[in-house]
C-alpha positions as CSV (number, residue, x, y, z in Angstrom):
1,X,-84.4,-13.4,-127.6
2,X,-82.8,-13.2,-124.2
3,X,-83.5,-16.4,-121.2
4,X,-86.6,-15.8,-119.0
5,X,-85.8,-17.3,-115.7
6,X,-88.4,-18.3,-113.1
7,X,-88.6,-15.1,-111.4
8,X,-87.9,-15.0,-107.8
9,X,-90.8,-15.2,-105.6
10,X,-91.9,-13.1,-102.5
11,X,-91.9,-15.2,-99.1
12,X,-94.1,-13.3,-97.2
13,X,-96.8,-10.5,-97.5
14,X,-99.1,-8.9,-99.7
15,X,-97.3,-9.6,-102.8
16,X,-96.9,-13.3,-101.6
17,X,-100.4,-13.4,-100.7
18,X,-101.7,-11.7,-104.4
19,X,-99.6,-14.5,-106.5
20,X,-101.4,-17.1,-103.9
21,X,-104.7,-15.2,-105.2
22,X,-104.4,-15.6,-109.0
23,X,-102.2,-19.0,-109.3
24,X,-99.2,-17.3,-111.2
25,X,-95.8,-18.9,-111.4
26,X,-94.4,-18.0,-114.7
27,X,-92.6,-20.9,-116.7
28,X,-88.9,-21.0,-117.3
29,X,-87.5,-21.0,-121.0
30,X,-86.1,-24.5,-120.5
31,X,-89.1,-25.8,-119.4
32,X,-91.0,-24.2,-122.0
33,X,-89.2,-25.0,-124.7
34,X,-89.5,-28.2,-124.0
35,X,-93.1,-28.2,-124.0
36,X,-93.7,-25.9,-126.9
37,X,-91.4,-29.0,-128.7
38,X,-93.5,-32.0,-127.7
39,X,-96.9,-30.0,-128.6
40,X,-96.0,-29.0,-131.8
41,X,-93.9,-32.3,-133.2
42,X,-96.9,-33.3,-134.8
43,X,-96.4,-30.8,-138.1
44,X,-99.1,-28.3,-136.7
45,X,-98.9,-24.8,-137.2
46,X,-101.4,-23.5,-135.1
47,X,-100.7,-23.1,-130.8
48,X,-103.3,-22.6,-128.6
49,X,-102.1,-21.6,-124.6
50,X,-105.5,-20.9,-122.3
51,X,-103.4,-19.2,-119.8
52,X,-101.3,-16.7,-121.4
53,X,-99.8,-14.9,-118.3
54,X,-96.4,-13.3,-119.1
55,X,-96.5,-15.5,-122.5
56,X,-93.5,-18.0,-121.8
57,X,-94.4,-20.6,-124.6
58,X,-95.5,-18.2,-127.2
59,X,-92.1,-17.1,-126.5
60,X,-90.7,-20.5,-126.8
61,X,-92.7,-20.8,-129.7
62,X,-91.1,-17.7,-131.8
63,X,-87.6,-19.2,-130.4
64,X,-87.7,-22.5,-131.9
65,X,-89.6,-21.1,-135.1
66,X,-86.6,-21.3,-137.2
67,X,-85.8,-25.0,-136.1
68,X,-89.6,-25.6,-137.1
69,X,-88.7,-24.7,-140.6
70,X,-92.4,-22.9,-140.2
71,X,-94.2,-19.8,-138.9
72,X,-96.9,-20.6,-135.6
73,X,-99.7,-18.9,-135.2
74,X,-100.4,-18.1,-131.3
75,X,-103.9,-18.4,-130.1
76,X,-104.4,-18.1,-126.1
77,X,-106.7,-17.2,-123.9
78,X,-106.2,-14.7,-120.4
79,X,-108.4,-12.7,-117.6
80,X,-105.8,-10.8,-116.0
81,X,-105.0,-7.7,-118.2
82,X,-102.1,-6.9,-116.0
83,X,-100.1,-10.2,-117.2
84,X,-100.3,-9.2,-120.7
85,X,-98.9,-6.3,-120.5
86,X,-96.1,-8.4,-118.3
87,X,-96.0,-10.3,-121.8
88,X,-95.2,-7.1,-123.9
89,X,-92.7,-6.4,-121.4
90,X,-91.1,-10.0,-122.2
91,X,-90.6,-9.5,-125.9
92,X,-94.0,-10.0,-127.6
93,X,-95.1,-7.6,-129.8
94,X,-98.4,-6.5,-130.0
95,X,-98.7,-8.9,-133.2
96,X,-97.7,-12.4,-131.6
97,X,-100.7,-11.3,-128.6
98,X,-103.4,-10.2,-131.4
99,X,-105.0,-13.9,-131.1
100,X,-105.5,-13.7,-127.2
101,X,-108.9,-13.4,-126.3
102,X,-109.8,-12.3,-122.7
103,X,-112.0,-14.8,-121.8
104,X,-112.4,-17.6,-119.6
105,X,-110.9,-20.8,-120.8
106,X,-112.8,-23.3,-118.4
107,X,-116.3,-21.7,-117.9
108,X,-116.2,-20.2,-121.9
109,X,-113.9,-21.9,-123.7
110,X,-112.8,-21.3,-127.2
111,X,-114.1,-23.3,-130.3
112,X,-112.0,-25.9,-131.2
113,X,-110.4,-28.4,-131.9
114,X,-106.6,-27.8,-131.4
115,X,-104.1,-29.8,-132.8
116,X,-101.3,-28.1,-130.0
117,X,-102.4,-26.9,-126.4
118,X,-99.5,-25.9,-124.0
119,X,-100.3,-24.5,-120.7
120,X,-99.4,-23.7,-117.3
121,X,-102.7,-23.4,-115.8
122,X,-103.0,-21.1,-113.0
123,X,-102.4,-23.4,-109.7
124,X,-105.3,-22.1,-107.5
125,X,-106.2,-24.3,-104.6
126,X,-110.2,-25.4,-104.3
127,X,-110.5,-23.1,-101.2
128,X,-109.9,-19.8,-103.1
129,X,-112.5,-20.4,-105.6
130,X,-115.4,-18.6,-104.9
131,X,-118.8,-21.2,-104.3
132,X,-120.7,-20.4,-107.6
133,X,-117.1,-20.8,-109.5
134,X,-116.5,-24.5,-107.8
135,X,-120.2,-25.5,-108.6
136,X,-119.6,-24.5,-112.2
137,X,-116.7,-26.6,-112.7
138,X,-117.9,-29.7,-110.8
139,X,-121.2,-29.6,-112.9
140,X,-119.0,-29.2,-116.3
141,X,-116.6,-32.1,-114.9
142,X,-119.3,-34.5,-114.3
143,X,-120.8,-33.9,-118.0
144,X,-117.6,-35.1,-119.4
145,X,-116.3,-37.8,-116.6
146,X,-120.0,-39.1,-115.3
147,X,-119.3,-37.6,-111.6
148,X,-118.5,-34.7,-109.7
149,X,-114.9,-34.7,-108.6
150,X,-113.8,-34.6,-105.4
151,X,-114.2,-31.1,-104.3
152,X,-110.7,-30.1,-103.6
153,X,-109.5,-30.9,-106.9
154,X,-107.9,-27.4,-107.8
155,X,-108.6,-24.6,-110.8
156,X,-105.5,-26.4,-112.5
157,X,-107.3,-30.0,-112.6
158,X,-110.6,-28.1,-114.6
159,X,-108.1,-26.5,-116.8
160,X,-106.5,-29.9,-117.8
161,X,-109.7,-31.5,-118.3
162,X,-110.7,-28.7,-120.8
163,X,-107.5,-28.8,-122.9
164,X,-108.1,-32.3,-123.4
165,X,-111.9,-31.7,-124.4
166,X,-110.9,-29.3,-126.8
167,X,-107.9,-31.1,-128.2
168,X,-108.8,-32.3,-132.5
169,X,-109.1,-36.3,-132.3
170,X,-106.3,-37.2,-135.0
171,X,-103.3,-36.8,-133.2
172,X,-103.7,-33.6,-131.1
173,X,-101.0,-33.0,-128.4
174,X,-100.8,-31.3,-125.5
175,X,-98.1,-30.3,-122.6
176,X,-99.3,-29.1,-119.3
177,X,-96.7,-28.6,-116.6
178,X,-98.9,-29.1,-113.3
179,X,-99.0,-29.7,-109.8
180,X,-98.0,-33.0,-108.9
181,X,-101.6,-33.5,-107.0
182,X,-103.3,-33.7,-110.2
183,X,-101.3,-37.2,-110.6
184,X,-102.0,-37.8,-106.4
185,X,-104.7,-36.1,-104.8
186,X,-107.8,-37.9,-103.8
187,X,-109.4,-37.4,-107.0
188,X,-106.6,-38.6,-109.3
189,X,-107.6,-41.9,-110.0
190,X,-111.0,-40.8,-111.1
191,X,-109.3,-38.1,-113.6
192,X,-106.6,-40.5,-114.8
193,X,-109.3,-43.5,-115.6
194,X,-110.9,-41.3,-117.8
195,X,-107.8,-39.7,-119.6
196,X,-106.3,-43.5,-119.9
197,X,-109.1,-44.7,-121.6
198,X,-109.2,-41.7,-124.3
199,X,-105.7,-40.7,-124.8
200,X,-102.4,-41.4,-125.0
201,X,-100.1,-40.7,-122.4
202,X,-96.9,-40.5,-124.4
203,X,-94.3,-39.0,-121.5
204,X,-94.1,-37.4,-117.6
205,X,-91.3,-35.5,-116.7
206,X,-90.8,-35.2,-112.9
207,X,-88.0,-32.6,-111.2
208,X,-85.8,-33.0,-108.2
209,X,-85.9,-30.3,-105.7
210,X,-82.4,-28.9,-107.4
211,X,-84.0,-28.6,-110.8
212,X,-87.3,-27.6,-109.7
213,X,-89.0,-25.1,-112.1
214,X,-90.5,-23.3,-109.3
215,X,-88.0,-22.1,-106.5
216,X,-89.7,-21.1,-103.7
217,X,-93.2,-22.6,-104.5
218,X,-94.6,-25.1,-102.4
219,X,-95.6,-28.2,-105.0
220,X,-93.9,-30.2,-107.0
221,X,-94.2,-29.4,-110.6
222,X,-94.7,-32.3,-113.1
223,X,-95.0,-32.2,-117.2
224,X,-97.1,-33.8,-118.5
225,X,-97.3,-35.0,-122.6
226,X,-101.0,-36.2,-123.9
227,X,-102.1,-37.3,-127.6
228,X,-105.0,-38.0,-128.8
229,X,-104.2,-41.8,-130.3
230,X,-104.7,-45.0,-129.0
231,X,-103.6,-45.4,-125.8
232,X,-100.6,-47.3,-124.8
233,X,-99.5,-50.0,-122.8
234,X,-96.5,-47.9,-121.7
235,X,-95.3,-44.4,-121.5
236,X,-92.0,-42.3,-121.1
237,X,-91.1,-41.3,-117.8
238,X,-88.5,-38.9,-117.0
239,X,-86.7,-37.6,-114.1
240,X,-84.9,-34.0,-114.3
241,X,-81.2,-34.3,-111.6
242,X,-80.0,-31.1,-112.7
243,X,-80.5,-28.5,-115.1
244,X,-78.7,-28.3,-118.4
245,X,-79.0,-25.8,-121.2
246,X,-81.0,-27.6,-123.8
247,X,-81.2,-31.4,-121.7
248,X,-84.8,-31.8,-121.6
249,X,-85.3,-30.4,-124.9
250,X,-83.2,-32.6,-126.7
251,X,-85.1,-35.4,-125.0
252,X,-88.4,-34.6,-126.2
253,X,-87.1,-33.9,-129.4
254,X,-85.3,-37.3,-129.7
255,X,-88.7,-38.9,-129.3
256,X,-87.3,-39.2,-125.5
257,X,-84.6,-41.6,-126.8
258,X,-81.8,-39.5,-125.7
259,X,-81.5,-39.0,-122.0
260,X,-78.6,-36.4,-122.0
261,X,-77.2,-35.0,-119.3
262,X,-79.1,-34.4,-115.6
263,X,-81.9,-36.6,-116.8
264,X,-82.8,-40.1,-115.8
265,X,-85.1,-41.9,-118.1
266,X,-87.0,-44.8,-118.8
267,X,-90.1,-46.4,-120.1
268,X,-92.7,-47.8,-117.6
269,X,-95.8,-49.4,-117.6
270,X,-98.9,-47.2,-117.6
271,X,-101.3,-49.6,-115.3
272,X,-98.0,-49.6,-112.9
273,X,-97.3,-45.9,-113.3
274,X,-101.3,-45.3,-112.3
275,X,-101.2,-47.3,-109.4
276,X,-97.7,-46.2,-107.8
277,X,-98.3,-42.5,-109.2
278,X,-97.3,-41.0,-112.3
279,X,-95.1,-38.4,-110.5
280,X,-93.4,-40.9,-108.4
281,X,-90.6,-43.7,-109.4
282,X,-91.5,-47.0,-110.3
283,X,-92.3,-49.0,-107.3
284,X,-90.0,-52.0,-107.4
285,X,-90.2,-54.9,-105.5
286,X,-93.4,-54.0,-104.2
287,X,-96.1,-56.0,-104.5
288,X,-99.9,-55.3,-104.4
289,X,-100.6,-57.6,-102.2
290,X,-97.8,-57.6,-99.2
291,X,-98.0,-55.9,-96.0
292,X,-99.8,-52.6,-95.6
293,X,-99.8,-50.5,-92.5
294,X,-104.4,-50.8,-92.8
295,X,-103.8,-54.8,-92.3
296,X,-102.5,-53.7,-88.5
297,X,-104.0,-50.1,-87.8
298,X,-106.4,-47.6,-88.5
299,X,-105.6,-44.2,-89.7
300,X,-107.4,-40.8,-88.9
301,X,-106.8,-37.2,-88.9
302,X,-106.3,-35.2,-85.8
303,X,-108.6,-32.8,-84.0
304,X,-109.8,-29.4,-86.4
305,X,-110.4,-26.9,-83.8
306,X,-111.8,-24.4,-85.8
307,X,-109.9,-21.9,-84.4
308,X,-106.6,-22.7,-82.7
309,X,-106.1,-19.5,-81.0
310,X,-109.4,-19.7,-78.9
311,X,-109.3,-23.6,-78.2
312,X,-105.7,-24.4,-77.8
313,X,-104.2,-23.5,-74.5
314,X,-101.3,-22.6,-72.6
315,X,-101.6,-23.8,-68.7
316,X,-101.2,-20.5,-67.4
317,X,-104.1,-19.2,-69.8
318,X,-106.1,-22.3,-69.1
319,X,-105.6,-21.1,-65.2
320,X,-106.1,-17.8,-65.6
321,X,-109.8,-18.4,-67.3
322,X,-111.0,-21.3,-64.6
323,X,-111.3,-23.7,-67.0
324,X,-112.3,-26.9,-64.9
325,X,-109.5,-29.4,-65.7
326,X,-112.2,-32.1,-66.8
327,X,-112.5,-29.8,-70.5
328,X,-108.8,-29.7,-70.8
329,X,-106.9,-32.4,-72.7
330,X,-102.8,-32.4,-72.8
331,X,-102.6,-31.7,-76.6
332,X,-100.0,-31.8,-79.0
333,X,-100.4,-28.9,-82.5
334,X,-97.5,-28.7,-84.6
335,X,-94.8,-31.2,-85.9
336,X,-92.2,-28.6,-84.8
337,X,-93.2,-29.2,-80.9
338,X,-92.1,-32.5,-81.4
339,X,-88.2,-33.0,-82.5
340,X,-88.3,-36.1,-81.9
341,X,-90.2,-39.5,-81.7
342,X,-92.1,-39.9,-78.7
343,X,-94.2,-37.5,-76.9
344,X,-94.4,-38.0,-73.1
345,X,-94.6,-35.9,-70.2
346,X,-91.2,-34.5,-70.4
347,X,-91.7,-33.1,-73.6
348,X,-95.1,-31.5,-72.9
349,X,-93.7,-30.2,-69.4
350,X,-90.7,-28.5,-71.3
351,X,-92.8,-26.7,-73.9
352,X,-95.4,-25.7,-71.4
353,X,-92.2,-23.9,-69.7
354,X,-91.6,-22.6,-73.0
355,X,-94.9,-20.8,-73.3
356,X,-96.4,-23.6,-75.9
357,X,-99.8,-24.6,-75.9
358,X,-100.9,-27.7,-74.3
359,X,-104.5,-28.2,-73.6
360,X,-107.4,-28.7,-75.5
361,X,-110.6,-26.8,-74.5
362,X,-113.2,-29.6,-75.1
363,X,-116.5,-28.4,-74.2
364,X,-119.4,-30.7,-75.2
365,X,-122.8,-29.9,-76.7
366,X,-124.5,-29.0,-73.6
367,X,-126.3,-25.4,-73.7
368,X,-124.2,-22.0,-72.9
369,X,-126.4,-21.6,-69.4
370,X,-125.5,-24.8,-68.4
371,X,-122.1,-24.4,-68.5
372,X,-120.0,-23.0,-65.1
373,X,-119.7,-19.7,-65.1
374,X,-115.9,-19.6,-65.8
375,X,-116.5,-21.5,-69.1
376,X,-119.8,-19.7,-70.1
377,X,-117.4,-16.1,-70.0
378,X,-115.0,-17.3,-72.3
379,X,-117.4,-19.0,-74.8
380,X,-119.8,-15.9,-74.7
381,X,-115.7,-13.9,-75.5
382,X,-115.8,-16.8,-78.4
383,X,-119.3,-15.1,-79.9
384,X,-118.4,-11.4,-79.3
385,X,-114.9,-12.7,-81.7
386,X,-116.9,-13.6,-84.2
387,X,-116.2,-17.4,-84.2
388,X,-119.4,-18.8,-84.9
389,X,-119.5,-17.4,-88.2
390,X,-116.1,-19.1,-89.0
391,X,-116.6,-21.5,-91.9
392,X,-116.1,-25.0,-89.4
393,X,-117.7,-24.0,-87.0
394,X,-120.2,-22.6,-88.4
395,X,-121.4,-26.1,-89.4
396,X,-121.2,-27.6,-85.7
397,X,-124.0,-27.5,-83.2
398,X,-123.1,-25.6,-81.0
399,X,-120.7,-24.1,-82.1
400,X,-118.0,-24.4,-79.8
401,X,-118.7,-28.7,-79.4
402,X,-115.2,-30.1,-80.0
403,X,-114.4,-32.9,-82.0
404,X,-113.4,-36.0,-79.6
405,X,-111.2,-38.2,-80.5
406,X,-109.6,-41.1,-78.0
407,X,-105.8,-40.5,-77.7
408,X,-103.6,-42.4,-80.2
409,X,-100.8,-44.6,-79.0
410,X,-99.1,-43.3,-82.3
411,X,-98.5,-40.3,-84.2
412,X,-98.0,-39.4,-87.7
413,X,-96.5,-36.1,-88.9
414,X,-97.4,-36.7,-92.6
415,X,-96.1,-33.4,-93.6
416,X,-92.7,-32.4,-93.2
417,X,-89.6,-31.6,-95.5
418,X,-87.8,-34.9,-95.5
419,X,-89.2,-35.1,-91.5
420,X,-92.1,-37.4,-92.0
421,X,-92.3,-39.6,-89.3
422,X,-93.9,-41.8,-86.7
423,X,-94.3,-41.0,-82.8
424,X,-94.9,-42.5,-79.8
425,X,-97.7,-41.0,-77.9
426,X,-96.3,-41.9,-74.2
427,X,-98.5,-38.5,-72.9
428,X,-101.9,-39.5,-74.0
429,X,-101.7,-36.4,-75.6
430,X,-104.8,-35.7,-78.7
431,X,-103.1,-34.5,-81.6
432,X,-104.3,-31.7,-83.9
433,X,-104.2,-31.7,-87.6
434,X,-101.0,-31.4,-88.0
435,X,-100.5,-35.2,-87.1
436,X,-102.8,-38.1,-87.9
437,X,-103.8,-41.1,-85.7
438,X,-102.7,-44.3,-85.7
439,X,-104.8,-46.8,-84.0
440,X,-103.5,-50.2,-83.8
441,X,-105.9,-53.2,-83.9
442,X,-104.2,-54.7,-81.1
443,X,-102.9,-53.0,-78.2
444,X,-101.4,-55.5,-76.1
445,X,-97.9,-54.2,-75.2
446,X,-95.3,-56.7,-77.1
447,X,-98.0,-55.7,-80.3
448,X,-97.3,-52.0,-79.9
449,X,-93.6,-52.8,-79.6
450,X,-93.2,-54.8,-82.6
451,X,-95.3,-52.6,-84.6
452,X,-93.2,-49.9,-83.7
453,X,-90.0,-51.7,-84.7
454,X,-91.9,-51.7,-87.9
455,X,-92.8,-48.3,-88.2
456,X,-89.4,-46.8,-87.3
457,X,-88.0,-48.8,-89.8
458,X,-86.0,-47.0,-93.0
459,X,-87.5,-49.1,-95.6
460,X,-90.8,-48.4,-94.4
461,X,-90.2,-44.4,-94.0
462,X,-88.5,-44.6,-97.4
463,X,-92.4,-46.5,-98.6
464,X,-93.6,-43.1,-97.4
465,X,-93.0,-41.4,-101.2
466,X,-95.4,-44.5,-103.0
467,X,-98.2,-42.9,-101.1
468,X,-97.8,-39.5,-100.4
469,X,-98.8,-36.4,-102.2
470,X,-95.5,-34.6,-103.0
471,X,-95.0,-30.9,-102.4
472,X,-91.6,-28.5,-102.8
473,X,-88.2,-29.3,-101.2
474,X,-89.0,-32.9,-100.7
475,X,-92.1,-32.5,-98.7
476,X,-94.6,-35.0,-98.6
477,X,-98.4,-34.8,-97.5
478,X,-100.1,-38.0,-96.5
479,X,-104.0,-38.4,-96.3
480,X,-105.1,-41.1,-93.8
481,X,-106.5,-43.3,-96.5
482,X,-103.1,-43.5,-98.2
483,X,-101.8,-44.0,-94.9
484,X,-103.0,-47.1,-94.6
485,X,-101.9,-48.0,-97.9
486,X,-98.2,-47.9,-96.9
487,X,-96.2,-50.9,-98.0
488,X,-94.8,-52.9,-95.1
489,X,-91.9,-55.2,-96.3
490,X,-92.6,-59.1,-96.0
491,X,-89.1,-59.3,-94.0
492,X,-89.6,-56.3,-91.7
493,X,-92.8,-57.5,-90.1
494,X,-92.2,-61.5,-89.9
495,X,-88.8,-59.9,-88.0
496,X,-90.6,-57.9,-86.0
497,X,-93.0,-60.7,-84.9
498,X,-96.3,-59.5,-86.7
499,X,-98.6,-62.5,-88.0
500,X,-99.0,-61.9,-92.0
501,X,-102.5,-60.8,-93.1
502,X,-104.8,-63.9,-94.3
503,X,-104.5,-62.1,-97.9
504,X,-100.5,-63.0,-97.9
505,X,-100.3,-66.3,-96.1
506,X,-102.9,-68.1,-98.2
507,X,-101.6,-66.8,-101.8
């Protein structure tokens, strides 16, 4: 059976935008072998995939067949016609796809149990799902976990949660190669306290950007390997260098003894791996209770406009409407804008020159005829656009109030390939969302100095991957929350003159 390879991905466009619509990123043979391995060690001859696609395990499935010393019978289930026929394109026969059932796996499952699931679950973010679709799958996730989860848990997360509903008590596996913000979005540790306390998580296998399964996608993919047993104190945890005919294979099938080459290995502790982040390395010498950034500031996300290109400003557009200077703010919007890290006038001069936007149209919540004429024009220009109808604004009153916020003395850019970074704010410039705020509890001047010595320093960037969601190419997304979880080194702070928190000094 010859190799399928990730294929290669559109960039840009309508055929971009259609993968974006239906979650499809097919699964490479070495990946999927893998998988199909770990699912099916436990002497089962029966595989179930709920998301067919272009059939990469039941392909793996048929490959390692002989190895199995058994024939497997495929069972899967699909809504999109279209990647079916991909399949049949791919080597299946019409035979191997007779037990796929169009149907849909979350919302109308098939009856189980299942002593093998394998899956890549379509990855489609919360915001495409339509409304009555999301309200489905929150009310089927509380049944099982007790609570709704957060709402921007993704189709992928419902899928998981399924699988492992449907997988047979005594010893059922299951391999599901997700998104890496099913392990760290803000719904997470909910998920996880569930699965810990049912299942066994026997291995996660993590990928570095040169080995990533998905070229050209924008997440991290992780594998993830789920019985149904007794949990365990500890689990398997792998990290792919490189990839190598046959590596990760061997590894699974070795009971993830043998490391082989291009993969690091070892066994961690699941209450540590929970905590730091299953898709992250072990978190060594640092402690729960040390340093974090929250003991010295607050975090918080920059202004949502709502719509960018009707609030954000150049000076000569800001001009040429007569907005009064009093509803314009010196703003700063995208990461790129800033190449390094401070933003002062200089900066916001040059890209002004450059034709970059930097004000803020902040009208408040007065009513349109009270406004000066100037402003009233362009906000009645806002209507005839259509922008009240616009899913954020929609929900203010009015609709063109802007969110306030006072200007930070420092800047995050918490998403950024290999970029993330703090900034000086020397311009009392508001940020947008693609920085958040940091607010210091003390603002004295030697204060904002030392924490900055802090914040600049390697160790502490380096901290930035225990808390950060991870995305492709060595990105990293950081929510404010988590922001304030970042570990600060003992011995970077007392050097930098910052009193310890009362937490630290009294243990």
């Amino acid at each position: 059976m010859e190799r399928l390879e990730a294929r290669p991905l559109p960039r840009s466009g309508p055929a971009r935008e259609a993968l974006r619509e239906k979650g499809q990123f097919w699964t490479p043979d070495w990946v999927a072998r893998a998988m199909v391995a770990y699912a099916l060690a436990g002497g089962c001859d029966v595989l179930l995939d709920p998301a067919v696609g272009a059939g990469a395990f039941f392909r793996a499935a048929r490959a390692i067949e002989p190895e199995l010393g058994r024939r497997v019978r495929l069972l899967g289930c699909e809504i999109d016609v279209a990647a079916l026929r991909e399949a049949t394109g791919n080597g299946l026969t019409p035979s191997d796809l007779r037990g796929v059932e169009l149907r849909d796996f979350v919302l109308d499952p098939p009856p189980g149990p299942f002593a093998a699931i394998v899956a890549n679950p379509p990855y489609l973010r919360h915001h495409r799902l339509p409304a009555e679709t999301k309200q489905a799958l929150r009310a089927f996730a509380e049944g099982w976990l007790g609570s709704a989860l957060d709402g921007r848990a993704g189709l992928h997360v419902y899928f998981l949660l399924r699988a492992l509903t449907l997988l047979r008590p005594d010893g059922g596996r299951l391999a599901f190669i997700v998104p890496a913000d099913t392990c760290e979005g803000v719904f997470a540790p909910q998920l996880w306290e569930w699965i810990a306390r049912r299942f066994r998580l026997d291995a996660v296998v993590t990928f570095a950007p040169e080995a990533t399964p998905f070229p050209g996608v924008d997440t991290n993919a992780v594998v993830l390997m789920v019985r149904a047993a007794a949990p365990r104190s500890h689990f398997h945890w792998a990290h792919v260098l490189r990839v190598e005919e046959g590596a990760l294979e061997r590894w699974v099938r070795s009971g993830f003894r043998d490391r082989g080459a291009g993969i690091v290995a070892e066994e961690r502790a699941l209450a540590e791996g929970l905590r730091t982040g299953l898709t992250r390395p072990p978190a060594s010498g640092v402690g729960e209770e040390g340093p974090v950034l929250g003991d010295y500031a607050r975090a918080m996300r920059g202004i949502a406009t709502g719509a960018n290109d009707f609030f954000l400003l150049t000076r000569e557009r800001a001009h040429a409407l007569g907005i009064p200077t009093e509803m314009l703010l010196p703003a700063i919007a995208r990461t790129r804008d800033v190449p390094g890290d401070r933003v002062d006038e200089a900066l916001l001069a040059a890209l002004a020159a450059a034709g970059r936007p930097t004000l803020l149209f902040c009208p408040d919540g007065r009513t349109l005829a009270e406004f000066p004429e100037s402003v009233r024009r362009y906000l009645e220009e806002g209507e005839r656009r259509g922008l009240p109808a616009r899913p954020l604004l929609a929900s203010r009153r009015p609709w063109y109030r802007m969110e306030r916020r006072p200007p930070p003395p420092w800047l995050f850019a918490y998403l950024g390939r290999r970029n993330a970074r703090f900034v000086r704010n020397l311009a009392g410039a508001v940020p947008l969302t693609g920085f958040l705020c940091v607010y210091p509890h003390r603002t004295d001047p030697q204060d904002l100095a030392s924490l900055g010595e802090v914040l600049r320093h390697p160790e502490v960037v380096a901290n930035l991957r225990l808390v950060g969601k991870s995305y492709g190419a060595g990105c990293i997304k950081v929510e404010p929350r988590a922001l304030e979880r970042l570990p600060l080194p003992e011995r970077v702070v007392v050097a930098a003159g910052l009193p310890l928190p009362a937490r630290h000094v009294s243990r």
